[in-house]
N, C-alpha and C positions, 0 to 999 in steps of 0.2 A: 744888074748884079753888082757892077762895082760903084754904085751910088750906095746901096743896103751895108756892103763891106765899109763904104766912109763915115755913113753914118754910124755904125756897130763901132766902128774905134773911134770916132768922135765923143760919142757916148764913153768907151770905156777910160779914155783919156781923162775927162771931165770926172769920171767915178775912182780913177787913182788920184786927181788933184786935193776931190773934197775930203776924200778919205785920212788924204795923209793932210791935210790943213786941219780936221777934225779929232786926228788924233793925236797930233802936237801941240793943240789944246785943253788935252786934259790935264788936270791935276792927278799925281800922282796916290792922292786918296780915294780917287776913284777909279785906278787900274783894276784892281779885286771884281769888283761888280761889274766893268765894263766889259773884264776879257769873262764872266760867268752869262753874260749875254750873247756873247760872240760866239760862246764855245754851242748855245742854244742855237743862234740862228747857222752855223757849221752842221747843227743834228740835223737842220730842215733838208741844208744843201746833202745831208746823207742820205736821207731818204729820196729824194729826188735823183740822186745820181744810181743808185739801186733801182729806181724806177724804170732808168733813163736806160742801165746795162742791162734790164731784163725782159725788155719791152718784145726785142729781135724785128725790131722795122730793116737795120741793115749792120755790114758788119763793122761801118765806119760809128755808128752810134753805139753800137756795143762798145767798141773801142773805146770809145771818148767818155761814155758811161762809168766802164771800169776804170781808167785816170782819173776820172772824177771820184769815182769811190776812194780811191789810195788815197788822193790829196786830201779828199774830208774827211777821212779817218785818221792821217795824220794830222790832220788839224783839229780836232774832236780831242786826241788822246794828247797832245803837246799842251792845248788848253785847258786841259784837266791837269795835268802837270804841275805848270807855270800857275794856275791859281792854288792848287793844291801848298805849293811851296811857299807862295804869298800865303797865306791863312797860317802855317805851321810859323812868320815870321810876328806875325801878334797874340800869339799862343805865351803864357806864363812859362819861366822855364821852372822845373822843377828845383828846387833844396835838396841837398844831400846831408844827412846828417849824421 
């Protein structure tokens, strides 16, 4: 049991490392489409967590199921936000006349 637990955060360590090394490499021209993928692969993790809280195997996976819901809905709808506002920033402004 605590060999799986070492390895689970050895892995997830290694997955915040590259993550945050990968996206301190972007150019910032391609924030727009980067976070319109993110917010896609966020829909997966929502279906999965809806999967996950409605399944009723036990009450700790409901649990964990529904936090998982809240966070990828908040992260679903912040991402549609945050791009939403980037695109309204390359939008022509209007003349007044």
């Amino acid at each position: 049991m605590i060999d799986l637990l070492l390895i689970a955060l050895y892995i997830f360590v290694l997955a915040v490392f590259v993550g945050f090394e990968t996206i301190t490499k972007v150019p910032p021209l391609l924030h727009t489409p980067l976070m319109s993928g993110t917010n896609a692969i966020s829909g997966i993790t929502l279906v999965g967590a809806l999967i996950s809280a409605g399944a009723g195997h036990s009450t700790l996976c409901t649990l964990l199921g529904t936090l998982a819901v809240i966070i990828a809905t908040i992260n679903v709808v912040g991402g549609f936000l945050v791009t939403d506002r980037m695109l309204e920033m390359f939008k022509k402004k209007k003349r007044e006349s």
